[in-house]
N, C-alpha and C positions, 0 to 999 in steps of 0.2 A: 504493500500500500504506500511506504512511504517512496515507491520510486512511479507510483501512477501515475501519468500524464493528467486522469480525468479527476483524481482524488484532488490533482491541483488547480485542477480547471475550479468544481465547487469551490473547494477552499478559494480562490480568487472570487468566484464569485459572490461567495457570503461573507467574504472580507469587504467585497467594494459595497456589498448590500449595508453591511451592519455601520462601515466605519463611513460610508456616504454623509448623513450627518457634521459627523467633524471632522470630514475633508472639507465640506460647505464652511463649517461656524470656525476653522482654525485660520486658514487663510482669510477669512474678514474681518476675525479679532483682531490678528498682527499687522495685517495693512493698515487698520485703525490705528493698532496704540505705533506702529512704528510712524505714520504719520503725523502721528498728532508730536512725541517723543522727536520725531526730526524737524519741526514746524518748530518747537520751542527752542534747540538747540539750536535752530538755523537763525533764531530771531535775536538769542541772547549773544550769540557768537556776531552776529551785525553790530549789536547797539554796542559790546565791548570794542571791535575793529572801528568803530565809529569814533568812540572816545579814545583810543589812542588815533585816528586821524586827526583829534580838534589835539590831541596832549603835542604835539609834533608841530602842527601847525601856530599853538599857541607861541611854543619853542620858535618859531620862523619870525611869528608878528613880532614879538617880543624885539628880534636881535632887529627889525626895521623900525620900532619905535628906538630902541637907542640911539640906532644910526642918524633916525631926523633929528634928538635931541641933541647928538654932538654939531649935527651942522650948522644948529641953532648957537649955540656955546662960541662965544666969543672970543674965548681964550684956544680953545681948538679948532685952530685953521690950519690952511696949507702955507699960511705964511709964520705963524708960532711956529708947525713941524719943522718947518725947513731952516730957522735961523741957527740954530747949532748950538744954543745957548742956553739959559736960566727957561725963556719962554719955550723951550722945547720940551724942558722936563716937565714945567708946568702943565703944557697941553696933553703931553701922557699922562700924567699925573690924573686931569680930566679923565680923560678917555678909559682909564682903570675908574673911573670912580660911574661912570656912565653904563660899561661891562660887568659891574661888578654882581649887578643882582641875576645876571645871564649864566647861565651854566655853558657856559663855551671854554673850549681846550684853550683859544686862544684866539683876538680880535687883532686883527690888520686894517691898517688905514692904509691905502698907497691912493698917491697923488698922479696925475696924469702925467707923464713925458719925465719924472722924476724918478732914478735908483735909486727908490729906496721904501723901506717898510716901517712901519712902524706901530709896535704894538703892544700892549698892555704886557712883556716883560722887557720892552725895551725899544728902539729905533738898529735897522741893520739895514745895511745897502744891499742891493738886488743879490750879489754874489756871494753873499752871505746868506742870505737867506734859501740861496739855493744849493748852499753847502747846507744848512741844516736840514734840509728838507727835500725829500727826493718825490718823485712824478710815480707812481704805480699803475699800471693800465696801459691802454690805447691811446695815449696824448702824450706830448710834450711839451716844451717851455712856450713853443711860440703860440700853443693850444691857449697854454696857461693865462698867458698874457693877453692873447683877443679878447679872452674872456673878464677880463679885470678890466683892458682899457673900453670894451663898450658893456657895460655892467646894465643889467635886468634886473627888475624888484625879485629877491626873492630866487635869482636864479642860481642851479648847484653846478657844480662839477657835473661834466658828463659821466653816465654812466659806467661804473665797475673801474671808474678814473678815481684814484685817490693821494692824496697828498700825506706822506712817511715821513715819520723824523728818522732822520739816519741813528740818531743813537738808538733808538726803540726799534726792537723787532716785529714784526705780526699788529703795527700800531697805525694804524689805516683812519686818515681823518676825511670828512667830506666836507667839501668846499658851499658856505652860502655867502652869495655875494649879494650886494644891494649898494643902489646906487648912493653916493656920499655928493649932493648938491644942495646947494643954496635956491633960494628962488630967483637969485640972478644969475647965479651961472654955477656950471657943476663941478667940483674938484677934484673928485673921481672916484673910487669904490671903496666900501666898507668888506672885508672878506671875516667870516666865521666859521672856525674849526670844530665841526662837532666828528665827536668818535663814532663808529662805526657800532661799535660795542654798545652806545648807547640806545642806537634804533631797536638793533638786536636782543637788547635786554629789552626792551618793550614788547614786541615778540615774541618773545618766551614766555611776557604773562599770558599772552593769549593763547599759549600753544600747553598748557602746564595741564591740561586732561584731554581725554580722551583722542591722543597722539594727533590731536591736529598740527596745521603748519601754517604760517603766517608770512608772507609776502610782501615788500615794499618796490615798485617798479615805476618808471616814469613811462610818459604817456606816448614811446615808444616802443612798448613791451618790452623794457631788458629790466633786469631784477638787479637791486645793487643793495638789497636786505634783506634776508631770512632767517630762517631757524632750519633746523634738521629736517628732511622730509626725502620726497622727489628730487630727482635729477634735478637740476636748474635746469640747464637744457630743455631736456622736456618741460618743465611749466613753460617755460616761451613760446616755445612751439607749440601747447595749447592756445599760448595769449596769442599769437601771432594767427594761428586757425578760428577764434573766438574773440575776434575783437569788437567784432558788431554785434557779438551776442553774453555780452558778460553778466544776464540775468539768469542765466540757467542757471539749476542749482545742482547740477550733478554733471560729472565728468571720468572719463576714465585716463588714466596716466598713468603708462609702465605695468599696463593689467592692472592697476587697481583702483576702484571704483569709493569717488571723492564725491563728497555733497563742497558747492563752494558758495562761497557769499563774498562781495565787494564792498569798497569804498571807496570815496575821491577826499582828495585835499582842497579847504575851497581857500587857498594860497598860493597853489603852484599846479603842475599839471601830473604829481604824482598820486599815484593808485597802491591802492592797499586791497588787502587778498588774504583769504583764510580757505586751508582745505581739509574737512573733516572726513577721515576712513568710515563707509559705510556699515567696516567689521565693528568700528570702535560701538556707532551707534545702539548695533544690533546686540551687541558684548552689556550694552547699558540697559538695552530692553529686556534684556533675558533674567539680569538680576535683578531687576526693580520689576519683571513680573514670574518672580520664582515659584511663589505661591500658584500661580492662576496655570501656569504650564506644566506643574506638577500632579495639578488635577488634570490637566487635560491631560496628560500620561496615563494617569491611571485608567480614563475613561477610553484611550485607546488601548491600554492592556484589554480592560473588562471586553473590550470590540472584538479582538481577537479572539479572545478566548470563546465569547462566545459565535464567533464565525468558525472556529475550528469543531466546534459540538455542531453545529448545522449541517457543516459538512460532509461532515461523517454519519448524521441523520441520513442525511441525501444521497451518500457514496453507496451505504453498506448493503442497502438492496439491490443497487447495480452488480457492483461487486461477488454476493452470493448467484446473480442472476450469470454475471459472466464465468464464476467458477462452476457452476451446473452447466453448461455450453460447454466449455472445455471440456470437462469430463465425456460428455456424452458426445463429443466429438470422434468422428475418424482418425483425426489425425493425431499426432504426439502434443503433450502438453508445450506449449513454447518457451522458454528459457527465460525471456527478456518479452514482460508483459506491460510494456510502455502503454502502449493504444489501446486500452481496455475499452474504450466506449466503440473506436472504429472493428476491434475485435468480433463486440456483442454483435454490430451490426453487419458485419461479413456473416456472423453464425447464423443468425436471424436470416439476412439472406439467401442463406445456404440452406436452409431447413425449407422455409416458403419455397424454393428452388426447386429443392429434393423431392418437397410435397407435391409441387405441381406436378414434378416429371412422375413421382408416382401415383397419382392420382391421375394422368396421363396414359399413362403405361398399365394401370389398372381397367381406365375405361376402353382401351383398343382392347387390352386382352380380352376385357370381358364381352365385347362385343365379337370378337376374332372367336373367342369361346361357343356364343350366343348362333353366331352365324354355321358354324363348326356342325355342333350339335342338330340344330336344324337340318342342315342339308342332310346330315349324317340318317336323321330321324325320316326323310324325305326317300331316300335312298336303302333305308334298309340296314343300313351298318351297324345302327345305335342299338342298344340292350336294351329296347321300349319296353319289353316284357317286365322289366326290374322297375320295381315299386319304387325307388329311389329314382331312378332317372327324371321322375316324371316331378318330382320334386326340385332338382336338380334344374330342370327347365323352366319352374315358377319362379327361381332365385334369379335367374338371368331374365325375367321378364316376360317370357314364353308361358302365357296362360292357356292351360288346358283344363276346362271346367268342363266339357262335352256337351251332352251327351252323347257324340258321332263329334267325328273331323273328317275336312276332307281336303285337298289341295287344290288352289285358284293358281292358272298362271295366265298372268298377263304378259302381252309381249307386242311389238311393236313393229311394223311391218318397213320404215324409214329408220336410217343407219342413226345410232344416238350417242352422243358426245361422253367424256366420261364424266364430263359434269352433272350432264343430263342423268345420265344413270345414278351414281352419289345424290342429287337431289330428290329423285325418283323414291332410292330404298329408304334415304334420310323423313321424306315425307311419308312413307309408307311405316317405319317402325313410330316416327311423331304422334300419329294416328291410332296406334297401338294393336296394327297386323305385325303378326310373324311373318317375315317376308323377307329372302335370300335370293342372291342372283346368281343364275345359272354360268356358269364360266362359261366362257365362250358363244353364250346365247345371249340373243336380244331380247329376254324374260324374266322374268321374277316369278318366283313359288311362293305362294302366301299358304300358308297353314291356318283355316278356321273352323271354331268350334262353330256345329252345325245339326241341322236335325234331318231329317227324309224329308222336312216338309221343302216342296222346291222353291214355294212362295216367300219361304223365308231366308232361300237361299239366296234370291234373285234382290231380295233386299240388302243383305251385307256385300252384293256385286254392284247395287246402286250406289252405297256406300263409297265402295274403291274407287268407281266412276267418276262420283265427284270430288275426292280426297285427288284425285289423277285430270281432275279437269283439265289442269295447264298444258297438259299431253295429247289432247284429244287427237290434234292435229298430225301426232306421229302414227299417224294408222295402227290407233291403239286397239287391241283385241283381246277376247277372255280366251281360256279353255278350264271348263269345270271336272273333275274328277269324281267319281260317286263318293258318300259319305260310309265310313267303317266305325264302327262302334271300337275297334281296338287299335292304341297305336302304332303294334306293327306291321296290321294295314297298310300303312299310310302312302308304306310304298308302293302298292298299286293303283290308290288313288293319283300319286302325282305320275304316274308312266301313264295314267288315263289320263287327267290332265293337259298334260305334254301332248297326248294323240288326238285330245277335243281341240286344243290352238291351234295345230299345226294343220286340223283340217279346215279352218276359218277361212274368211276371204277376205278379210280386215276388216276393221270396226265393228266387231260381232262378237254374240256370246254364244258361245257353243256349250252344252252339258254334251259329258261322254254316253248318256245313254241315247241323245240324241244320233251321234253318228256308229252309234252299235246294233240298233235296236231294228234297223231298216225296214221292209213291209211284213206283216204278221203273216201275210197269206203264202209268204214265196219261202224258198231253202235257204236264198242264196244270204241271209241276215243270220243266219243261225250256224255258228253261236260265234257273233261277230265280238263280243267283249273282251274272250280270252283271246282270240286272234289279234287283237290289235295292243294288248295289253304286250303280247309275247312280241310282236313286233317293234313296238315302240324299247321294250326293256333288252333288247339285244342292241338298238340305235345309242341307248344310254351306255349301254358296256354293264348293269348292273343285272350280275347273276345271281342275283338272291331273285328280287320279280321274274329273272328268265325261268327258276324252277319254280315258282309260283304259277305262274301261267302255263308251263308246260305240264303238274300236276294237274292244276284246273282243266287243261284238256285229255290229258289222261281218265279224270273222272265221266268227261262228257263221254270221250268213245267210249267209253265200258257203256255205258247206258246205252250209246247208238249202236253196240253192239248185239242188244239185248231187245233193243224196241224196236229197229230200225232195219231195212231190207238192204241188199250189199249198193244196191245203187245208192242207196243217200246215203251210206257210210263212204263210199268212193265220192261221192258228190261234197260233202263235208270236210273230206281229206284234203281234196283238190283245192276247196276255199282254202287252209289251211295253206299250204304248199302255195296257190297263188300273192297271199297275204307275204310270205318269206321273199316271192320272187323279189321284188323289188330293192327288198334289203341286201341279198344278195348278189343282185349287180352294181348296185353300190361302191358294192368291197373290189367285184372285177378279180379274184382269185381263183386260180385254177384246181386249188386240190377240196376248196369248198366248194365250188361247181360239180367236184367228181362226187362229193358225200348227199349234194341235192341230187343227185343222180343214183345216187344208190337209193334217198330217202324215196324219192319217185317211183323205184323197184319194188316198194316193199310187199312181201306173201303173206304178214300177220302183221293184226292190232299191235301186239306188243312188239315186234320188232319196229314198226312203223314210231312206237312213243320214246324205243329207246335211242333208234335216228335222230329222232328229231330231238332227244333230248339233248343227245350229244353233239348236234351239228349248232343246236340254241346254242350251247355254252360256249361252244368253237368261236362260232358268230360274235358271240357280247365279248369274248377277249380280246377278238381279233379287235373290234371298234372302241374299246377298254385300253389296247395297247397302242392303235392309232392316237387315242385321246392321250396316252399317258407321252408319246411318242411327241405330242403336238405339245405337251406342257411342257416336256425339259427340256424343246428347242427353246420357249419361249422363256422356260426361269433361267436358262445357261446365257440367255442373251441379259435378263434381269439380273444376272451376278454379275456377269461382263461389265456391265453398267455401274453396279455398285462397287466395282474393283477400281475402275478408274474416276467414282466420283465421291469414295467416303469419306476424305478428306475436307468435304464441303461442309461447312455446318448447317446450311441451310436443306439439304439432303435429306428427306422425308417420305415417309411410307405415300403418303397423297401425292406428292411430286413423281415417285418412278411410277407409279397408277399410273398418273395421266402422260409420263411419257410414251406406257405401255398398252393407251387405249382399253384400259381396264380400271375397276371400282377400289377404293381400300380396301374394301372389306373381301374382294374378291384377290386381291394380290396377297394378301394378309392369310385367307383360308390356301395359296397355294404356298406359300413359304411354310406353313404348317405341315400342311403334304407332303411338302418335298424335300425339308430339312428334316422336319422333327419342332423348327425352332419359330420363334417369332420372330417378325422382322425385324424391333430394337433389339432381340437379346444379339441376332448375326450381324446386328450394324458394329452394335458394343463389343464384341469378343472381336470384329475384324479390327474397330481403333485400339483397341487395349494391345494387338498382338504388334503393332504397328510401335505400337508407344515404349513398348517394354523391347523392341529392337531398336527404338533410338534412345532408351535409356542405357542401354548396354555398350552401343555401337558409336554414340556422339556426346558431345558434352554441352550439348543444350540443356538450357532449362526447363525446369519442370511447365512454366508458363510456355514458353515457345513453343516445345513438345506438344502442349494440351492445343497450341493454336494449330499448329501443324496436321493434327489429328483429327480435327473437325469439331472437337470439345467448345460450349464458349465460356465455363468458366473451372478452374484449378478446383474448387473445393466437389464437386460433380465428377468430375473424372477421378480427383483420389478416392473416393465413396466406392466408385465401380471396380479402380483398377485393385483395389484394397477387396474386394469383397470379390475379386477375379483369382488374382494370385497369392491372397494372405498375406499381406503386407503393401507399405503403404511406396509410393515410388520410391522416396529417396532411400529407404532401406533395401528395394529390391537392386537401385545402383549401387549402392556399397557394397553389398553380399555380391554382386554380378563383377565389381573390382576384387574383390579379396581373391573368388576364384579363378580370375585369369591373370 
């Protein structure tokens, strides 16, 4: 169970059933609270990036309000800086006392066109000041200088440019310059040193939970203040992809997926930038809702658990249903029972299958049976005498209630198709006559229960009539047989029968005492019954009726021997004898010419009954061994046929019928004759002997094989070939390899 395909299939399925639910309400919780959870962190982390843009910018106002204070200050000009004297120290003196409340590394006054600096630890000429002080970055002095001699409020060093004291190492300053003028005219720039370390510890307050990272960049996207985080690099390369859209709040850099939020400076044209981990957030969600996901843990154990008892509600009667399959299978139990539901339903298949083909193979037989007996019963062959038989016959559908039976044949005088005929017996047995078709005649023998009365015979003839309407048109005709109170009579009802059609003229109903009975007054009618009965029963080849009729005349002449003067016993002989001629030329044989020639000599009655008996029986073999003679040309061409077409699956008892101009049921009663066997069982033993010389002989598969074979599916052919040779294919190739 625990390797079932379909035990997992439930279990999926009453896992999605039970835990549906809190797949719904767990994803709407967390989008909730992570929402709302990243909405307040997006909003607190703004107003703090906010207040350090105003803490920064105040730092900027601040060093431009000094600057216009000095320019204002009397004592500090570029005429005090420059004299070299008391007013010089004076005016720094100022200018420290002006810087003083400024948190700056260090404040420079420089004058236009003049080397030299001066500033709150002292006054140094240009070359000094650029011994102390080195260029870091992407500029140099002449950079330095455009930028001091044409000074912007407010404006910095360029970008990732920073101004080093050569004694300090890793001591990185940024330049804010602002202009140093009067309202009459300008003197030139005010420069302020703040450290770098300074922004950056600003930064770090914003950056002190939840591992975000905070940004300082000018309105060029290049960064020239951070904290730990991302590449720089890549932040650029977002800013520089995302400059028209820096209200988004989520980004991904380096794989990993940042909420961001902005700010501007409203002093200069620098931008500030914070980038929060979306792990950080979800890391804060999880703790602050430890409680609520601990239930909902539980609530998905409790789901499983109870998806796994459902499952196995639902598994375990499949499960028993497919272990009772198996077992009652043909084949070997399988190893590896992965597809137990596709298993059930190949077995299921196989059974409905099975059941059709035997319930198939039951109804041909039984009708192959049905038809069998009948003609058998028709003919004399069958053991009517036996109290069982007649029982035997009710089982197959064959009602004999009596009180007399006697045989109808119809037959048709235009050549009839084989479908014709199949619809013909189809409608005739639907109707519920016993009724069989003559091999090789264009008739059918109905067997009914009947009385002497003829009125009511001529009623179950009107009967067939109309049951046979659609036929009329094939020059349909009766021939009626007398009724016998015993059934094994019957067989000289149906040779009477047979001799009342065949003397019709089409579309007529003949009764056999009609054409026996001839005029009462004259000889030449008497005794026309047994005459034609022995006539007809030598034409069938059936010598049970030939000594039936030959007896019944052996009983007349004793009598006409006794009543009757020698002319009408020669006069009666003669009918007799002329009754034979016809039959006799028929045959066109010379050594039964010579024995009607002896019969014609005869000196006594009994020599005369023992001729004629002997030459009857002669007669019915000889046209018994033409008929049998005419059937194995005809079944040796029907095997020819099934040798080179039983590879076909579509190959069917009704198909060689109609290739053969002949009924199922009439191909069916000769394969019974002529084998022993029924049609499916000589189809099945010819594919099986086929199959088991290409199990032996090739290394095809068993599938191939069955397709090969005429088979259309593996589980049907192993039933057969299993219940043919005692074992199932793959075992009879192994045993077929070990011994060669």
């Amino acid at each position: 169970m625990k390797r079932s395909n379909l035990f997992r299939s439930y279990l999926l399925c009453n896992l999605a059933l039970v835990l549906l639910p809190v797949v719904i309400f767990a994803p709407l919780f967390y989008s909730s609270a992570y929402d709302q959870l990243k909405g307040e962190i997006v909003t607190m982390r703004r107003i703090n990036l906010d207040q350090t843009a105003r803490t920064i910018d105040s730092k900027l106002r601040s060093f431009g309000s000094m600057v216009l204070y000095a320019s204002l200050d009397p004592d500090l000009t570029p005429y005090q800086l420059k004299k070299g004297d008391y007013s010089t120290i004076t005016a720094l003196r100022h200018l420290r006392l002006h810087s003083s409340p400024l948190d700056y590394e260090e404040i420079f006054l420089y004058i236009h066109k003049h080397e030299a600096f001066y500033g709150t630890s002292g006054s140094m000429t240009a070359a000094t000041f650029r011994e102390i002080y080195n260029l870091s970055g992407a500029w140099d002095w002449d950079d330095f200088y455009r930028l001091i001699d044409h000074p912007v409020n407010y404006s910095t060093s360029p970008p990732a440019c920073y101004l080093t004291e050569t004694a300090v190492r890793d001591d990185s300053h940024l330049l804010v310059i602002h202009p140093w003028l009067t309202s009459s005219q300008p003197y030139g720039a005010a420069i302020g040193l703040i450290n770098i370390a300074f922004f950056e510890e600003l930064l770090k307050n914003l950056s002190n939970d939840l591992n975000s990272t905070a940004y300082i960049f000018q309105g060029n996207q290049v960064l020239f203040a951070g904290t730990e985080g991302p590449d720089r690099l890549a932040v650029e390369q977002y800013l520089a992809k995302n400059i028209q859209n820096r209200e988004s709040d989520s980004v991904r850099i380096n794989g990993v997926n940042y909420l961001v939020t902005f700010s501007s400076s409203e002093v200069n044209s620098w931008q500030y930038m914070i980038l929060i981990p979306r792990s950080s957030i979800i890391s804060l969600l999880i703790s602050e809702k430890t409680l609520v996901f601990f239930v909902l843990l539980l609530v998905v154990i409790c789901c499983i658990v109870l998806g796994v008892v459902l499952a196995m509600f639902n598994y375990m009667p499949i499960h028993k249903i497919g272990e009772l399959l198996l077992k009652s299978s043909a084949r070997a139990m399988p190893a590896n029972r992965h597809e137990e539901l596709k298993q059930i339903e190949q077995h299921v298949v196989e059974i409905v299958h099975n059941n059709q083909s035997m319930t198939r193979e039951l109804d041909e037989s039984k009708e192959h049976v049905r038809q069998s007996m009948l003609y058998q019963l028709m003919c004399g062959n069958a053991k009517a005498a036996d109290a069982s038989y007649k029982e035997k016959l009710e089982l197959l559908g064959i009602m004999l209630h009596g009180p007399g039976y006697r045989v109808v044949v119809v037959g048709f005088s235009d050549k009839l198709t084989t479908d014709v005929r199949n619809n013909i017996l189809q409608s005739l047995q639907t109707a519920g006559f016993a009724a069989v078709e003559a091999m090789y005649k264009e008739y059918f023998a109905i067997l009914l229960n009947s009385e002497q009365d003829k009125e009511k015979t001529c009623e179950l003839i009107h009967q067939l009539q109309e049951q046979l309407s659609p036929y009329q048109d094939c020059g349909m005709s009766f021939g009626v047989g007398q009724v016998y109170n015993d059934l094994p009579a019957l067989r000289q009802s149906f040779v009477e029968a047979v001799a009342a059609f065949e003397s019709t003229s089409g579309k007529d109903i003949r009764f056999f005492e009609t054409i026996s009975s001839g005029s009462s007054t004259g000889l030449d009618w008497y005794p026309g019954k047994a005459q034609i009965r022995l006539a007809e029963a030598i034409r069938q080849g059936n010598e049970l009726a030939v000594e039936s009729a030959v007896r019944e005349l052996e009983q007349l002449l004793g009598s006409l021997v006794i009543s009757l003067d020698a002319f009408q016993l020669h006069f009666f002989i003669s009918s007799i004898l002329l009754q034979l001629l016809p039959v006799i030329n028929d045959l066109g044989d010379s050594e039964i010419h010579e024995r009607f020639n002896q019969l014609i000599r005869f000196t006594h009655v009994d020599d005369f009954i023992s001729l004629l008996d002997e030459l009857s029986v002669k007669l019915a073999r000889t046209f018994n061994q033409e008929r049998v003679s005419r059937q194995n040309q005809v079944f040796h061409a029907i095997l020819a046929y099934i040798d080179e077409h039983y590879t076909e699956q579509d190959l069917s008892l009704s198909g060689i019928a109609d290739q053969f101009d002949m009924t199922s049921s009439t191909l069916s009663r000769l394969f019974s004759d002529s084998t022993g066997m029924r049609f499916i069982d000589y189809l099945s033993h010819k594919r099986l002997m086929k199959a088991s010389e290409l199990l032996t002989k090739t290394k095809l598969s068993i599938r191939d094989i069955v397709e090969q074979i005429g088979y259309i599916d593996v589980s049907s052919f192993t039933r057969k070939f299993t219940a043919e040779y005692g074992q199932s294919p793959g075992r009879f190739r192994q045993n077929a390899l070990r011994t060669t």
